[in-house]
C-alpha positions in Angstrom: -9.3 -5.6 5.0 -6.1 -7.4 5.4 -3.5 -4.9 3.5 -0.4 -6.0 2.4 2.5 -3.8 1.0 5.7 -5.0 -0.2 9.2 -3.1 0.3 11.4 -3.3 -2.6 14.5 -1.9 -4.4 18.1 -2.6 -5.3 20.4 -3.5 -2.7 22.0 -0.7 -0.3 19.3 1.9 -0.3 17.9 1.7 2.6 14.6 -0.9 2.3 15.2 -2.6 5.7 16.0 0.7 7.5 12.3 1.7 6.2 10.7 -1.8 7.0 12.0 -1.5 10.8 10.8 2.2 11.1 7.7 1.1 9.8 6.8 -2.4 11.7 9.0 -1.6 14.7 11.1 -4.5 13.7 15.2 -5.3 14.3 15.8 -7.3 10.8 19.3 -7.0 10.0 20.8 -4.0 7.9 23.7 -3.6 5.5 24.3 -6.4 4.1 24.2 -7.2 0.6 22.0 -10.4 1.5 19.1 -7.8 1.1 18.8 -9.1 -2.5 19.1 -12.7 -1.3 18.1 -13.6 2.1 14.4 -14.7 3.4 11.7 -12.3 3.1 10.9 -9.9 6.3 7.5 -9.7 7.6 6.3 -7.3 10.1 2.5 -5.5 10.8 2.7 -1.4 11.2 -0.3 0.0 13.3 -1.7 2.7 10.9 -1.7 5.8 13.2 -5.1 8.0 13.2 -5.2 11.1 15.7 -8.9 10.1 15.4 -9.3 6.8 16.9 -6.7 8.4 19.8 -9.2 11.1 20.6 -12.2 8.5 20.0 -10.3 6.1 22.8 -9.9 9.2 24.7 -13.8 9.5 24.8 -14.9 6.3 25.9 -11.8 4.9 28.1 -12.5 1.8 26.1 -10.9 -2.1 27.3 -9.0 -1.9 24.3 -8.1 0.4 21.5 -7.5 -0.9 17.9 -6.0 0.8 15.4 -5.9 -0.2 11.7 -2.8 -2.6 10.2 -0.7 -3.0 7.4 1.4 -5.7 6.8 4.9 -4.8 5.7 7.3 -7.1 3.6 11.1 -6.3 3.2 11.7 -8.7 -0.2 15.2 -7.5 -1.8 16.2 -7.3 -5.6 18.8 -7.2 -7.6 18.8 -6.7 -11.2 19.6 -9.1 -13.5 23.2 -7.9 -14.0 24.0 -8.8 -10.1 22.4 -12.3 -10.7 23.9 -15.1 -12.2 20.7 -16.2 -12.6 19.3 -13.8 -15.2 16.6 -11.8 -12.4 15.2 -11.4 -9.6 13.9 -15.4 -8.2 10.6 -17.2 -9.1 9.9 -16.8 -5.2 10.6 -13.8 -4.5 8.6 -12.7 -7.8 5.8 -14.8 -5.7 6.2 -13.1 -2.5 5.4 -9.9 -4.6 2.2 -10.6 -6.9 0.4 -11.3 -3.5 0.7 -7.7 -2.7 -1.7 -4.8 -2.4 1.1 -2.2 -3.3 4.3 -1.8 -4.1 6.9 0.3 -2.1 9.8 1.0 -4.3 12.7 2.7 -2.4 15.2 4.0 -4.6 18.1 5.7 -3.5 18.8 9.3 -3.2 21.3 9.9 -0.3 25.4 10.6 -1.3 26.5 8.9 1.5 29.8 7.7 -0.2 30.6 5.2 2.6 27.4 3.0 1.2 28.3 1.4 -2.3 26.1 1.7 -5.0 25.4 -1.3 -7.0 26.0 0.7 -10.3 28.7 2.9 -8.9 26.5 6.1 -9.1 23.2 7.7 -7.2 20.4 7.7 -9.9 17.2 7.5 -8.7 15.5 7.6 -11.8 17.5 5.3 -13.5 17.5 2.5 -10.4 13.3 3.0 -10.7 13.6 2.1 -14.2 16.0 -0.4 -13.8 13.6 -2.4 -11.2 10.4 -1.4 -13.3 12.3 -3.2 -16.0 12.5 -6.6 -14.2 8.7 -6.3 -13.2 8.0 -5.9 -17.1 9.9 -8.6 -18.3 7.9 -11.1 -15.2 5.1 -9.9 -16.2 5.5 -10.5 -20.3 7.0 -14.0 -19.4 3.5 -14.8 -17.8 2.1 -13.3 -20.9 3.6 -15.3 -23.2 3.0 -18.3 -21.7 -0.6 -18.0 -20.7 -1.4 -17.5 -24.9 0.8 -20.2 -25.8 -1.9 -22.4 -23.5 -5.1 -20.5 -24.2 -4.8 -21.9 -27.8 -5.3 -25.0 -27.7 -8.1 -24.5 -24.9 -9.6 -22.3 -27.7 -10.5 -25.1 -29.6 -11.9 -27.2 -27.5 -13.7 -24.5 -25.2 -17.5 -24.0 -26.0 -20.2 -21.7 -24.8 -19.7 -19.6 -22.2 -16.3 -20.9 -21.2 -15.3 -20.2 -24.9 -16.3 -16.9 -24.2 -14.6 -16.2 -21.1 -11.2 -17.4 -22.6 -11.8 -15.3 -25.6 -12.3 -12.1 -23.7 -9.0 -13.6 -21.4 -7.0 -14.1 -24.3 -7.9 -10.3 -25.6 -7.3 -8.8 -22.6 -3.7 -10.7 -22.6 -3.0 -9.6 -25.9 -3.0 -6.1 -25.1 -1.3 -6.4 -22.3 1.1 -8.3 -24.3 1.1 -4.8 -26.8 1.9 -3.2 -23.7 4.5 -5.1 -22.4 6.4 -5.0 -25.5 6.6 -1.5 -25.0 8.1 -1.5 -22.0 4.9 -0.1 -20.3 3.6 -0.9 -17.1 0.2 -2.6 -17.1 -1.3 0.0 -14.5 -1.1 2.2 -17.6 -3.9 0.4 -19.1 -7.2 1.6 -19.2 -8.9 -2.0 -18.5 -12.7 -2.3 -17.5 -13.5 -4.5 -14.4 -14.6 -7.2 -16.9 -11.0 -7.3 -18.3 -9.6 -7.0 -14.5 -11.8 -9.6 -13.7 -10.4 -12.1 -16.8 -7.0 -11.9 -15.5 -7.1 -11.0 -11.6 -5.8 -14.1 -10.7 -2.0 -13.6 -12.5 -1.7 -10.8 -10.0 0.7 -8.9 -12.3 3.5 -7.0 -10.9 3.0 -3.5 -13.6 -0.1 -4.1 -12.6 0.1 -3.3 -9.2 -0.1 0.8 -7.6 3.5 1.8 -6.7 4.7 4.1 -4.5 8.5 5.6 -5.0 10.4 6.3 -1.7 13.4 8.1 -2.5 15.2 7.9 0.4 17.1 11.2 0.6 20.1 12.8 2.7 19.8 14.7 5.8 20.6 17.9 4.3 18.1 17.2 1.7 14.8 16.7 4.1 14.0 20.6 4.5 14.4 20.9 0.1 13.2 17.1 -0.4 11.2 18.6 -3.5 14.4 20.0 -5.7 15.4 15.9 -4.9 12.1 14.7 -5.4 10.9 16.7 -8.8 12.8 14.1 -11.3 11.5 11.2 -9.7 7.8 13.0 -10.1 8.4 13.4 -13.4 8.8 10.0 -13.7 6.3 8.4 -11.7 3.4 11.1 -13.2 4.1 9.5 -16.7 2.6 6.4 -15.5 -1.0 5.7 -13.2 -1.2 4.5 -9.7 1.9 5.5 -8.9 3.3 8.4 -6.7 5.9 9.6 -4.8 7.3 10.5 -1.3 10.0 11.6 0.8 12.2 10.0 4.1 15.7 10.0 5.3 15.5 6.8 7.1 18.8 7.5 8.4 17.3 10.0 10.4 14.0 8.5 11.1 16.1 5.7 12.7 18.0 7.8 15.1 14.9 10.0 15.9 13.1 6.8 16.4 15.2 6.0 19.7 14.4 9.1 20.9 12.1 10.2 24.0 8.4 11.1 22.3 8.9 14.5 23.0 12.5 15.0 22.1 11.9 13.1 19.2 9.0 15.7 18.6 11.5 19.3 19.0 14.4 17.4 17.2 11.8 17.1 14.0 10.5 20.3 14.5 13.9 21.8 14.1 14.4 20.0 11.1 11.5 20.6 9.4 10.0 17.1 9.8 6.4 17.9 10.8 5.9 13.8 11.3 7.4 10.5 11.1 8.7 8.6 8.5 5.5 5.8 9.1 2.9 8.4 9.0 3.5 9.7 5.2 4.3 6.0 3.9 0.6 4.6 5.5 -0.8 8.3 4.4 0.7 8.2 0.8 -0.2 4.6 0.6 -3.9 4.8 1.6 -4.3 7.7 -1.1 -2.7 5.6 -3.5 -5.0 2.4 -2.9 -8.0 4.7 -2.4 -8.6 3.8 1.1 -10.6 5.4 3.7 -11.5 4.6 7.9 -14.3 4.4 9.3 -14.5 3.3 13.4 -16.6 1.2 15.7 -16.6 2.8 19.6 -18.2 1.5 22.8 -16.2 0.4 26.8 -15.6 -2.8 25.4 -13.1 -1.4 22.4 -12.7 1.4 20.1 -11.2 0.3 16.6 -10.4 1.7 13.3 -11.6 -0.4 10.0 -9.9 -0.1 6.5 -12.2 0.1 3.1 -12.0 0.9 0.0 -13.7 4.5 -0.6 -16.8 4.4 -2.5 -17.8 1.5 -0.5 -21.3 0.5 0.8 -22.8 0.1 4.2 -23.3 -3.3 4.4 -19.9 -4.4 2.7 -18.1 -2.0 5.5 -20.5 -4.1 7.8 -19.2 -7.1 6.2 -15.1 -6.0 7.0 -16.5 -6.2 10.6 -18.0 -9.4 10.8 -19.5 -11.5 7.5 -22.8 -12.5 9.4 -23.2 -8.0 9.7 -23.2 -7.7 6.1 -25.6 -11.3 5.7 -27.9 -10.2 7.9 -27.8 -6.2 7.5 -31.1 -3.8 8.0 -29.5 -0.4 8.4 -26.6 1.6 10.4 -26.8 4.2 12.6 -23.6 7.0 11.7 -21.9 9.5 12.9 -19.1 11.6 11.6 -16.6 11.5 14.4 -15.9 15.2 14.9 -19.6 15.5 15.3 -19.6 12.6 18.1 -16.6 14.2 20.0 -18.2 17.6 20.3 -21.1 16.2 22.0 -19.4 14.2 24.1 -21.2 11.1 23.8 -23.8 8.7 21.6 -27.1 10.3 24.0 -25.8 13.7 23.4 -25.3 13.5 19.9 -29.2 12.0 19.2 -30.1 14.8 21.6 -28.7 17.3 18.5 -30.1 15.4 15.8 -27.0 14.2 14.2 -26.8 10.3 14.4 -28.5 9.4 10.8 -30.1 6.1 10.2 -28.9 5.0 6.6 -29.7 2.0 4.3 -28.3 -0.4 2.0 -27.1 2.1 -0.3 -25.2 4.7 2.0 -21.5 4.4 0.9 -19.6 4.8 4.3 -17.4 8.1 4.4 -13.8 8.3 5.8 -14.1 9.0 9.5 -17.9 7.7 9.9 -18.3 6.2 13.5 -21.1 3.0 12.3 -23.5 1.1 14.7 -24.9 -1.7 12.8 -28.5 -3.0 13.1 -28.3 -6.9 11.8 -30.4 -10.0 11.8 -29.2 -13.3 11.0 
């Protein structure tokens, strides 16, 4: 699956810093264009020890590791726009998301302004949260201004389906009204369904990263315990930790100096490695791997689903034309040291149709089209 995460926040705590770090990227920093310019685009590699180790194995042409697609979209509340909040574009730019990345900041640094004079992570989440829930209710209240008159002259089954849309808009309407995020709603997939295609921002699993101070990163969790607070009143949304300050100057670092300088610090990883890890857990995602000489690569799927849909993320005519797949976990297939080996042992399983594919499953698919 194509994965697409959006980086978002007030202006001046540290979004772009992140998106580089994350996609490898040289987008411009500091300024309080953040809010205004062009969207930044970039693709992280999702790292994975496993598909390493799996590469390692088979010397393979080429090694390919999962992706997600990073953007770097800037917003400013509506008291810094004349324009009364955040653009119709960039409100665009983020319904197409998978996920939300909402950095808020939580360094001191007085050298960087803060756009309301003082360092409140709690309050700047709320503060964006509260544009997203206005968006959202405008959509709202226009869609049921429409669905009226469509009402009437709806019959049958599309009456139907625009009766159960305009319920499901109604209490999300309740909701709104509130001031709480859709993702608190506990909608069926027949209600998803009715109003997937409005993309809702509340809607949408978010992930805080409070971006903290270097002398914060070995006690991130005294920093990080108001903003859980928060985020655990609400679903789909959680939190972690970086000093992208830090990750920055780390990053242009030899590997292994880069390695003892983290270890001193308490940093037992990069910055990348717990955004892609928090943001998998978030959108319940899992790997599973394809290996031969020609190329070893990692696959992203939802967890929970089946063979020949994880088939399918490989190529559509695998899950068309799907008979069964041959699995192995991968740990199994490294300690026999090869495919031979490990049917030698017993522990290559042929499953069906209704085998839901496991995190870390290596999958040979039998197929007929």
């Amino acid at each position: 699956m194509n994965l697409v995460s959006t980086i978002t926040g007030l202006p001046y705590v540290g979004k772009t810093t992140l998106f580089n770090l994350l996609t490898g990227g040289h987008a411009a920093t500091g300024a309080f264009a953040g809010a205004e310019a062009e969207t930044n685009v970039g693709v992280a590699k999702v790292p994975d020890a496993r598909v390493d180790r799996l590469s390692a194995l088979y010397a393979p042409k080429k090694t390919t590791y999962a992706e997600v697609t990073y953007r770097d979209l800037g917003l400013a509340h509506s008291a810094q726009q004349h324009q009364g909040g955040p653009s119709a574009q960039k409100l665009g730019d983020l319904r197409t998301s998978d996920a939300i990345l909402h950095v808020v900041r939580a360094f001191r640094d007085a050298s960087v302004p803060h756009v309301d004079a003082t360092v409140d992570p709690v309050r700047d989440l709320a503060s964006i949260e509260l544009e997203l829930l206005i968006a959202d209710h405008a959509v709202v209240e226009k869609r049921l201004e429409r669905i009226e008159p469509e009402l009437r002259a709806a019959k049958g089954a599309e009456r139907e389906a625009r009766e159960r849309e305009r319920s499901v808009l109604r209490k999300a309407m309740t909701s709104l009204e509130a001031e709480t995020p859709l993702r608190d709603l506990a909608l069926d997939e027949e209600e998803r369904r009715a109003v997937r295609g409005y993309r809702f921002l509340t809607l949408l699993p978010q992930l805080v990263v409070a971006n903290v101070d270097e002398a914060d990163v070995a006690g991130a969790e005294a920093v990080l315990a108001p903003l859980r607070a928060a985020a655990a009143a609400h679903r789909h949304e959680s939190v972690v930790a970086v000093c992208a300050k830090l990750e920055a100057e780390i990053a242009d670092l030899e590997p292994e100096e880069a390695g003892a300088f983290r270890r001193d610090l308490g940093v037992t990883e990069p910055a990348l490695h717990r955004v892609i890890r928090a943001t998998y857990d978030l959108l319940g995602l899992v790997s599973f791997f394809t290996v031969g000489s020609d190329e070893v690569r990692a696959w992203t799927i939802p967890a929970g689903t089946q063979a020949p849909a994880a088939a399918g993320a490989i190529h559509s005519d695998l899950e068309r034309g799907f008979i069964r797949a041959e699995v192995i976990e991968w740990d199994r297939l490294l300690e026999a040291g090869s495919e031979a080996n490990a049917k030698k042992r017993g522990v290559v399983r042929t499953e069906g149709r209704d085998y839901v594919v496991k995190d870390g499953d290596v999958l040979h698919v039998l197929f007929n089209v």
